[in-house]
N, C-alpha and C positions, 0 to 999 in steps of 0.2 A: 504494500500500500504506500508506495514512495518511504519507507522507513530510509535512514541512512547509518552507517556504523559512524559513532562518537566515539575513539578512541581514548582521546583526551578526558573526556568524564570515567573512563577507569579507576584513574586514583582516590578520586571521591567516591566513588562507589565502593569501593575495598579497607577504605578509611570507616564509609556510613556502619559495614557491615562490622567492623572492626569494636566500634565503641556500643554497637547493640549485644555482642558479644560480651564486652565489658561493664555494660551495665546490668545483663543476666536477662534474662527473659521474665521469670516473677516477680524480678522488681519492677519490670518496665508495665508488667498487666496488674500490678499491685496500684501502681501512680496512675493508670488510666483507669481504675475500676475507680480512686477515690475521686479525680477529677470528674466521670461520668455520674457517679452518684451525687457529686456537690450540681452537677448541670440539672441533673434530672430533677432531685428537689425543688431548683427554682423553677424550672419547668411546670413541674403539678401546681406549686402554688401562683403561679401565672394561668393556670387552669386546662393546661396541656394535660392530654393521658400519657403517660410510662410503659414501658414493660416493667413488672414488679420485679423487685430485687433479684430473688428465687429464679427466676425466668432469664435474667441477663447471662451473658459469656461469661465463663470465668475458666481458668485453667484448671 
């Protein structure tokens, strides 16, 4: 679909993977599960529905 190779973006890509590595995987779904439940609160009480807790992703 016209893609083209970016060589140049390698290094940053091997870097990104590098500090996901570094910061573990259950800390990184640990910090998104509390920033998701702090969104979602304000969420409901602006009158939005959620998915209930029990129901969300979690590792």
């Amino acid at each position: 679909m016209g893609e083209r190779s970016n060589f140049q973006l390698m290094p940053l890509a091997e870097r990104a993977l590098e500090m996901i590595l570094d910061w573990q995987i259950d800390e990184i779904a640990q910090s998104l599960a509390a920033i998701n439940s702090r969104l979602a609160d304000i969420l409901h009480r602006h009158g939005f529905e959620t998915t209930p807790h029990q129901w969300r992703s979690r590792i």
